[in-house]
N, CA, C and O of each residue as an XYZ file, in Angstrom:
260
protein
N      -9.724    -10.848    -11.629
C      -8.940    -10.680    -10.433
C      -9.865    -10.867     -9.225
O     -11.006    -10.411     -9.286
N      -9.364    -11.626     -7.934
C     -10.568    -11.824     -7.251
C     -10.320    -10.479     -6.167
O      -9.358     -9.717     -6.069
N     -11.423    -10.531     -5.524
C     -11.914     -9.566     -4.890
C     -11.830    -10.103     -3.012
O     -12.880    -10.537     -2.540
N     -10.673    -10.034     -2.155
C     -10.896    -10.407     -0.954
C     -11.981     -9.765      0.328
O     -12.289     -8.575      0.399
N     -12.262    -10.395      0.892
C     -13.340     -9.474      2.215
C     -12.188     -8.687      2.656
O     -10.971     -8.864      2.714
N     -13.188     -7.556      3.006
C     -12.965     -6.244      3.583
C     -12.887     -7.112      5.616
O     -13.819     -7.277      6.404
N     -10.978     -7.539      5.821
C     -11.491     -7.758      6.948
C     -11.155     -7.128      8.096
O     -11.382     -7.579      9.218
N     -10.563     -5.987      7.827
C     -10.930     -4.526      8.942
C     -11.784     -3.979      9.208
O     -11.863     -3.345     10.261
N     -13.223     -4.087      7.841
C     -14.250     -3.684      8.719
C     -14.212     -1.988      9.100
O     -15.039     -1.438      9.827
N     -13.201     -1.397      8.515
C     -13.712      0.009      8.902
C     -12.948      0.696     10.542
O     -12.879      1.789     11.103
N     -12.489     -0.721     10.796
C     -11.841     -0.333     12.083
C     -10.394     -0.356     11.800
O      -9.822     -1.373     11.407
N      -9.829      0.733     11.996
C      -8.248      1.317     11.265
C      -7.479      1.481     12.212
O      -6.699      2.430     12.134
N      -7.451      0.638     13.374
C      -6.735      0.578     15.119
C      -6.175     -0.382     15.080
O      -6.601     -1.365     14.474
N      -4.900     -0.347     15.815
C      -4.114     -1.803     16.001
C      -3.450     -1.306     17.893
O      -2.963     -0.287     18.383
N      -3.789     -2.629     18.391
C      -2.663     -2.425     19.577
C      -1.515     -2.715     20.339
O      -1.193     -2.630     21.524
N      -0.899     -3.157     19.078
C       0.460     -3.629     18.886
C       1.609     -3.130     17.169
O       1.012     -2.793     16.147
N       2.342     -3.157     17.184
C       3.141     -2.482     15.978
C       2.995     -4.154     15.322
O       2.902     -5.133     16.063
N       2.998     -4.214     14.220
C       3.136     -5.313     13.092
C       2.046     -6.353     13.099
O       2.106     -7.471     12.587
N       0.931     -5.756     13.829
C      -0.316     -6.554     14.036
C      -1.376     -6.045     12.494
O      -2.240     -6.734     11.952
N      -0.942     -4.710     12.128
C      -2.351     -4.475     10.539
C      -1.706     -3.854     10.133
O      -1.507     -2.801     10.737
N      -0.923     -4.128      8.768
C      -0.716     -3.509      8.229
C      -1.850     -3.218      7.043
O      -2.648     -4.149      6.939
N      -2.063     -2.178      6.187
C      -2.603     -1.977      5.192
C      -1.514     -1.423      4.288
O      -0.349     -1.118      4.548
N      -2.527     -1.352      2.634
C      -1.817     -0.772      1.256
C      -2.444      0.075      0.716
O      -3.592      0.319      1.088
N      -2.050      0.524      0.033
C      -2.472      1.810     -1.258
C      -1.390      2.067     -2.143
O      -0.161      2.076     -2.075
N      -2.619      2.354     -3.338
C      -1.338      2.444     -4.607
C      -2.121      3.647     -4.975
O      -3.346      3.585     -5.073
N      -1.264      5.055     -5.241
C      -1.437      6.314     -5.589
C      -0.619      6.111     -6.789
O       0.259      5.290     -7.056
N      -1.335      7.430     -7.672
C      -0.728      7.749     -9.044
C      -0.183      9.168     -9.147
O      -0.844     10.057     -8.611
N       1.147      9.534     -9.887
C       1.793     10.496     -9.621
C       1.958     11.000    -11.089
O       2.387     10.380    -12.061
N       1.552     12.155    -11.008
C       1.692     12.690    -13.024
C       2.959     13.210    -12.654
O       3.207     13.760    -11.581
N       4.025     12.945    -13.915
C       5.386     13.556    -13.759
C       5.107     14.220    -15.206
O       4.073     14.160    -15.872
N       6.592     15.012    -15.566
C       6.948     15.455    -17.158
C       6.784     14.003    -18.143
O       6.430     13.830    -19.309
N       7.068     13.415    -17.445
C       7.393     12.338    -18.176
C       6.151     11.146    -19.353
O       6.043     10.658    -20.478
N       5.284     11.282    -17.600
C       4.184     10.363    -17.794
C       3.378      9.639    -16.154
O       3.253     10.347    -15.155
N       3.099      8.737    -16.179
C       2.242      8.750    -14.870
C       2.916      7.549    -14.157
O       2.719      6.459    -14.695
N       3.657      7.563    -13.067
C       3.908      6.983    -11.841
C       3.587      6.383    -10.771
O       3.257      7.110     -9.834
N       3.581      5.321    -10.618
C       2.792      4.046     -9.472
C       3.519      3.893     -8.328
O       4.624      3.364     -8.445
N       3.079      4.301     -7.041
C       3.757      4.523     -5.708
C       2.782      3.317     -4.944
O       1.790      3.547     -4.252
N       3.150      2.456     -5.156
C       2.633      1.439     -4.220
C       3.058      1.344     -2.454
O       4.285      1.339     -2.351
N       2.522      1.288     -1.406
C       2.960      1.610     -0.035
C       2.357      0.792      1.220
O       1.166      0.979      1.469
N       2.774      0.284      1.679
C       2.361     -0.577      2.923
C       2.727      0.526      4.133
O       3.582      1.406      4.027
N       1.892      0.279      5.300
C       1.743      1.061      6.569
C       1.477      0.058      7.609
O       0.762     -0.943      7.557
N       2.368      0.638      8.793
C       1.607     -0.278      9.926
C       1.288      0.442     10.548
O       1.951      1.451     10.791
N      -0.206      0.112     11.193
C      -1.890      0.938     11.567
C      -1.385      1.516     12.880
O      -1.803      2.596     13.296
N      -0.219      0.572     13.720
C      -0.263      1.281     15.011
C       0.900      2.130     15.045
O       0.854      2.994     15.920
N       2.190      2.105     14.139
C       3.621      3.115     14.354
C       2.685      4.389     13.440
O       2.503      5.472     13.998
N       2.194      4.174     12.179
C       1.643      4.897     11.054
C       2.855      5.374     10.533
O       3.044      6.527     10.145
N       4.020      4.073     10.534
C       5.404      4.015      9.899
C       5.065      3.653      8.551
O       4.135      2.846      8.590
N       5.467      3.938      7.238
C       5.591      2.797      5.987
C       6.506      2.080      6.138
O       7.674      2.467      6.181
N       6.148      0.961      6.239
C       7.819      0.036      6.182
C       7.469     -0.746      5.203
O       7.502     -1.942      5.489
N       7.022     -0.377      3.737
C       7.641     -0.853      2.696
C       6.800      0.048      1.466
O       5.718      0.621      1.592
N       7.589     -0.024      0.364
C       7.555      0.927     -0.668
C       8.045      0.654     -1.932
O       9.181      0.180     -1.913
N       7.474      0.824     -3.192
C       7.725      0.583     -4.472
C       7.452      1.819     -5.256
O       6.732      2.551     -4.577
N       7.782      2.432     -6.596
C       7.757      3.512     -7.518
C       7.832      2.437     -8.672
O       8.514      1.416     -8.585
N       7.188      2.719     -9.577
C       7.260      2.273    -10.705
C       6.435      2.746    -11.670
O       5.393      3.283    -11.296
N       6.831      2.612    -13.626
C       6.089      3.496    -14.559
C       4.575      2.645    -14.922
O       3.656      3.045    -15.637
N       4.693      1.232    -14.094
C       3.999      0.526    -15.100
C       3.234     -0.200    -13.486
O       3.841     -0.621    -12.501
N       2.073     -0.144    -13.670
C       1.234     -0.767    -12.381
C       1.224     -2.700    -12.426
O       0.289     -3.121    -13.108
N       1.778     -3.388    -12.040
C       2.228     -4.460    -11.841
C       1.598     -5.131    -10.675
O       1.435     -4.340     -9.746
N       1.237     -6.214    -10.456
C       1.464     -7.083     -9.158
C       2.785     -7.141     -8.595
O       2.904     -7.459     -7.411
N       3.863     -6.855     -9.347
C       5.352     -6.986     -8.660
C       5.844     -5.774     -8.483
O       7.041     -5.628     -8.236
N       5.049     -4.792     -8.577
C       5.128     -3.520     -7.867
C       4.740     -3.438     -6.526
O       5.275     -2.758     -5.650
N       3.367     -4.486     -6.385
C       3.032     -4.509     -4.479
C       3.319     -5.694     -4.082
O       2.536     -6.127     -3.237
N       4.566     -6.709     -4.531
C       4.985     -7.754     -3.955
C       6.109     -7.013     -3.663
O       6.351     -7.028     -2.456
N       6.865     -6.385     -4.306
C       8.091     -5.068     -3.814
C       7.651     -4.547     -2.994
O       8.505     -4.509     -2.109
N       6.350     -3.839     -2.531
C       6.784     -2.638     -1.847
C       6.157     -3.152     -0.689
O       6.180     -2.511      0.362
């Protein structure tokens, strides 16, 4: 899987809404078994405007969310 540059750089500021968004995928232990919350953010509302749940960690879990 390739590996893209880091091109924020550490700087986590935007000065406009829909100018950086970033992702993260957290893991959630249920009764069940373990849960993939994939999540996009934009840097300047610190709105999520997009989101996925799923049992199974996928690439089409963060093309969903």
């Amino acid at each position: 899987m390739p590996v893209y540059p880091n091109l924020l750089n550490q700087q986590f500021e935007a000065d406009e809404p829909n100018q950086v968004w970033v992702a993260d995928i957290t893991y959630i232990w249920t009764k069940e078994g373990w849960l993939y919350l994939a999540s996009v953010m934009d840097l300047f509302s610190r709105k999520i405007v997009g989101w996925c749940l799923s049992e199974r960690m996928t690439k089409e879990l963060v093309i969903k969310a």
